[in-house]
C-alpha positions as CSV (number, residue, x, y, z in Angstrom):
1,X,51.3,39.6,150.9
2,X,48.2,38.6,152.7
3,X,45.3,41.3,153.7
4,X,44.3,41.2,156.9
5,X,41.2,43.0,158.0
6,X,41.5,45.1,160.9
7,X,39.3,43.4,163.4
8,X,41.7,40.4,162.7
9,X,45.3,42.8,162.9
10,X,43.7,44.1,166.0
11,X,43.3,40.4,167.5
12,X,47.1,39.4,166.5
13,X,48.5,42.5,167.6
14,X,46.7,41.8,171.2
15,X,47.7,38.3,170.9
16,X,51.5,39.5,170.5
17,X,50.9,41.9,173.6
18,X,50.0,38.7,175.6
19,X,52.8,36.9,174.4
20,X,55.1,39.8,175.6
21,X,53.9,40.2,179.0
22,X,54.0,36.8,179.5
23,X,58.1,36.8,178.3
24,X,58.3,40.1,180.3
25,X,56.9,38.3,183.8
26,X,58.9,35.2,183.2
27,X,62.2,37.7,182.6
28,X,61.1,39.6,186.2
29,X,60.8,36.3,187.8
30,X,64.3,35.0,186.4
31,X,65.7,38.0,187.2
32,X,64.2,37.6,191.3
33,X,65.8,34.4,191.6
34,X,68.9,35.6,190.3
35,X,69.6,38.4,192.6
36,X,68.4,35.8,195.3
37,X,71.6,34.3,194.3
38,X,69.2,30.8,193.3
39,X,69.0,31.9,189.9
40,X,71.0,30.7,186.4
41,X,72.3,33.8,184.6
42,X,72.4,31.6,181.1
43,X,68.3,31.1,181.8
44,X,67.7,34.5,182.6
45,X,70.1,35.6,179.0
46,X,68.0,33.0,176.7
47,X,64.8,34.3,177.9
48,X,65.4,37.6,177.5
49,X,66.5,36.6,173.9
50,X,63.3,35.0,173.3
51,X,61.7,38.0,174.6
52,X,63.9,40.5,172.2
53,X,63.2,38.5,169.9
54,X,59.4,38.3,170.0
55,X,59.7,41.8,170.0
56,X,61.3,42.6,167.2
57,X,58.7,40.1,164.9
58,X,56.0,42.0,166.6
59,X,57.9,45.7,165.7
60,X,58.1,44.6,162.2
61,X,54.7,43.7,162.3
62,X,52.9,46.6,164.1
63,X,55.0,48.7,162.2
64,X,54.2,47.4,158.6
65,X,50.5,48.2,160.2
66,X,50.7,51.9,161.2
67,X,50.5,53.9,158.1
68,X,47.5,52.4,156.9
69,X,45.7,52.4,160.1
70,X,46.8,56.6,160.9
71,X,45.9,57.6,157.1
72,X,42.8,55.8,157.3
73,X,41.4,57.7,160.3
74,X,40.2,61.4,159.1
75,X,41.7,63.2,162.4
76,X,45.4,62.6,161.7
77,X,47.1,64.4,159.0
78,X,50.1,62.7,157.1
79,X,52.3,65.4,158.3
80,X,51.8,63.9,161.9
81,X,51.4,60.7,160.9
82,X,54.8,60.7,159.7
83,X,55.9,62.0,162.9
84,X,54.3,59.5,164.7
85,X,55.4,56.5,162.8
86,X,58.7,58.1,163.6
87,X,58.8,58.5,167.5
88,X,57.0,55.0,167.6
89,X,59.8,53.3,165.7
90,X,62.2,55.2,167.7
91,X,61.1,54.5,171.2
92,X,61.1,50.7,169.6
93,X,65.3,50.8,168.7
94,X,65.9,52.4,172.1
95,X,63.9,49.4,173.8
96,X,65.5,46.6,171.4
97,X,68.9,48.3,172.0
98,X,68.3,48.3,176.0
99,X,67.6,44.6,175.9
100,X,70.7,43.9,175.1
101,X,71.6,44.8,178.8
102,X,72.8,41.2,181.0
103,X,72.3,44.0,184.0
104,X,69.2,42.8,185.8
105,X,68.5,46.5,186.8
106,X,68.4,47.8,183.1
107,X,66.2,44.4,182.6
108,X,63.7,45.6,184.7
109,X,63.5,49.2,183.4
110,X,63.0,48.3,180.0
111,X,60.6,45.6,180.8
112,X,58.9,48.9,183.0
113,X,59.3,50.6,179.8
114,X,58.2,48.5,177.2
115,X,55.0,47.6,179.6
116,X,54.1,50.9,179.7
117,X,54.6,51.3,175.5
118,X,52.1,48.6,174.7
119,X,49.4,50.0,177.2
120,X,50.2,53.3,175.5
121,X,50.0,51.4,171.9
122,X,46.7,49.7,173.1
123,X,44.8,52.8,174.3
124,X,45.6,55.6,171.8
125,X,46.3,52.9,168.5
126,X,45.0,49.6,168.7
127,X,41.3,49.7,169.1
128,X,38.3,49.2,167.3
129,X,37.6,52.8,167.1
130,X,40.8,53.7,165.2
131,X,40.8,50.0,163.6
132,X,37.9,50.0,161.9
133,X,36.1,47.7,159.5
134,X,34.9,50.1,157.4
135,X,38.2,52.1,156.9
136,X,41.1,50.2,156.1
137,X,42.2,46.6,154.7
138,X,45.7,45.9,156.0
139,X,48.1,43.8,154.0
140,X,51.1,42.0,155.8
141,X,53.5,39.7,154.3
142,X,53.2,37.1,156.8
């Protein structure tokens, strides 16, 4: 188990983020050529792997992360917190399950989807104000 302060979560959770959108864009432009009829349907399948994968390390991460951050912030009680962690992990399976889709039309609403999830994550979750210094010392087994 290593602790990780939470300036430092913060910068590998928006390091992950990165990663993802980068996987997500590649995906999109696989997924143009395709339906061009230029593209290779195996490149398109192992990128998208790569990019469920990379999802799920960084779901197992962020998730490990969450408690800790909500109970250390005074305006959440654990009541809601639980509810929280819960829709967050849920809208996670429904993503990872989606991306199991070859359909390059389901690929592209998830991708929508899961775009629109980390902005979500990175406004209300993963910011300085709610990972504070001062608060909370995170530990990860990673």
């Amino acid at each position: 188990m290593t602790k990780l302060s939470p300036a430092r979560a913060l910068a590998e959770l928006q390091a992950q983020h990165l990663a993802l959108r980068t996987m997500m864009d590649r995906c999109e432009e696989l997924a143009d050529e395709l339906e061009a009829g230029r593209g290779d349907a195996l490149q398109l399948t192992r990128e998208v792997a790569r990019l469920r994968l990379a999802f799920e390390a960084h779901n197992q991460f962020e998730e490990q992360l969450l408690r800790p951050v909500l109970l250390a912030n005074d305006a959440f009680a654990e009541v809601r917190i639980d509810r929280m962690i819960d829709d967050h992990v849920g809208e996670h399976r429904a993503m990872r399950a989606r991306l199991d889709s070859s359909e390059t039309e389901v690929l592209r609403d998830v991708i929508e989807t899961l775009r629109a999830h980390l902005e979500a994550e990175e406004r209300y979750l993963l910011s300085a104000k709610v990972l504070r210094d001062d608060v909370v010392t995170i530990e990860s087994s990673g």
